[in-house]
C-alpha positions, 0 to 999 in steps of 0.5 A: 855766095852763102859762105861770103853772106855769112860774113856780112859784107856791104857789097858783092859785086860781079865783074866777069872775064869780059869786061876784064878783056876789054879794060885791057884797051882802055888807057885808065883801066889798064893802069888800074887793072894791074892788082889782078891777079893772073888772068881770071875768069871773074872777079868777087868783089866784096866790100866790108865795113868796120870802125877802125882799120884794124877790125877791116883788115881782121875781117878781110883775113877772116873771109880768106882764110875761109875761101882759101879752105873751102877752095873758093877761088884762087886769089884774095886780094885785100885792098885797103888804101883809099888808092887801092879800093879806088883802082878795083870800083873804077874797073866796076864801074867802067864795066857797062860804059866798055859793054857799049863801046864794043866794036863789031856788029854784035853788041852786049844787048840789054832785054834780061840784064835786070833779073834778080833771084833770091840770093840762095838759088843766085848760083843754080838760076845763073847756071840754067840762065847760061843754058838757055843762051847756049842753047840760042848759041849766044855768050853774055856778059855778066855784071853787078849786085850778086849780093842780092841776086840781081846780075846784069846779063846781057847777051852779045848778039848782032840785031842786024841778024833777023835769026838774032832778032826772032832770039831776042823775044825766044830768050826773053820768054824762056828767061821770064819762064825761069825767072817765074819759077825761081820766084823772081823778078825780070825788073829788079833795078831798070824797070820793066818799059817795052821791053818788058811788059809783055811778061808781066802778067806771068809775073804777077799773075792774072788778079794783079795784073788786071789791076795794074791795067785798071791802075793804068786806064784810071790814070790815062784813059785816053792811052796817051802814055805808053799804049801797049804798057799793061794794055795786053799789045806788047808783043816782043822787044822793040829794037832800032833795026828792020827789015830793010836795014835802012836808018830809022830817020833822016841821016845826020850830017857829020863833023866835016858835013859828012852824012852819017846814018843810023845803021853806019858803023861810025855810028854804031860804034860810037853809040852810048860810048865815048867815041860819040862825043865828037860826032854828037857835037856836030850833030847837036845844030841839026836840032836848033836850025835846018840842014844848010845851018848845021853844016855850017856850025859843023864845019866850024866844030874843032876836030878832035883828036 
């Protein structure tokens, strides 16, 4: 990273082997997929500005050829064309919509994706990062600002797993450790939210975190707003699955009156992703009118195809 920083890119961003694989069954990102070069394990993109086309293109050659010395990778591709830069950020940004829409019961899970480190310790903080999820026998998938030093991890796990639930909290403490030592931040884009504000205090610190919490009674001293946010109750990630495995409200009724619940693979599927919109359309009357009404609208939705 500090060989690629020196030559003052705009950008660096992280697109890792997983999403890779999965573009491969998206119809679009096959099509822009086809400038990778073989099969690799991630890619480097890195973004440049400059006043004309000819100094662009200078300055790409420029970080080549030094990569190609230092034996940093073993393609550099330059993509210049308003066509050709388009096919690499739609691959990028396409990245956490195909995380979503993973299928099977374990999923790319979001509790430490928002870490970020200063840029010199990106490398050694990301190879003890690793560690401890194999450790926990998890892989993860990684992703975004590595020019800054935030890479969004998220470890593939199956929340249905009560071994895999008691993980969730284990990683995230040991993660927080790590993130404290290298002088870090658990929160560097998303916020910290519930599944965050239990570290807090390791983050800042006993003096700062005391006048986050006085901070928040002068503002809510009912405790209205988030209760365990900065009050000292917030004691491990908070996720859609229980014990019981049942759904956490009443079921929905699906697109032809079919009744679809929370931990339904249907559902699971379809959730955060595309595959959601046509059930997402049959389920919007449920909240304008009672039960028989929304089977009714439902019944009139046009299947999609």
């Amino acid at each position: 990273m500090p060989l690629l920083l020196a030559h003052a890119p705009a950008a660096v961003e992280l697109v890792d082997r997983i999403i890779l694989d999965l573009t491969r069954g998206n119809r679009d990102l096959a099509r822009a997929r086809g400038f990778l070069d073989g099969d690799p394990d991630a890619i480097l993109v890195t973004e440049f500005h400059a006043e004309s086309e000819a100094e662009l293109r200078d300055r790409l050659r420029a970080l080549a050829s030094e990569l190609e010395r230092a034996g940093v990778g073993y393609g550099h591709l330059p993509r210049v064309t308003a066509g050709e830069k388009k096919q690499v950020w739609d691959i990028r940004k396409g990245g956490l919509g195909l995380l979503m829409g993973m299928k099977g019961a374990a999923k790319p899970v979001g509790f430490v994706e928002d870490t970020a480190v200063p840029v010199e310790h990106l490398s050694a903080f990301m190879r003890r990062f690793r560690h401890i999820l194999s450790g926990f026998g998890h892989e993860a998938c990684y992703y975004g600002h590595a020019s800054v030093g935030c890479l969004h991890v998220r470890p593939i796990m199956n929340l249905k797993s009560e071994s895999d639930r008691r993980h969730l909290r284990e990683i995230s403490s040991a993660v927080a450790d790590l993130v404290a030592e290298y002088g870090g931040a658990m929160s560097a884009e998303h916020g910290d939210g519930l599944a965050r504000s239990e570290w807090q205090e390791r983050m800042f610190g006993p003096v700062l975190y005391g006048a986050f919490r006085e901070l928040k009674q002068a503002f809510d001293p009912h405790g209205i707003r988030q209760r365990a946010w900065t009050s000292g109750l917030a004691t491990g990630v908070i996720t859609r699955y229980g014990r019981s495995q049942r759904p956490m409200s009443q079921p929905r009724f699906g697109q032809q009156g079919s009744r679809l619940g929370a931990t339904d693979p249907a559902y699971q599927d379809s959730h955060s992703c595309g595959r959601g919109r046509a059930t997402a359309k049959a389920l919007i009357p449920w909240t304008l009118a009672g039960p028989r009404e929304a089977v009714t609208h439902a019944q009139r939705l046009p299947r999609q195809g």
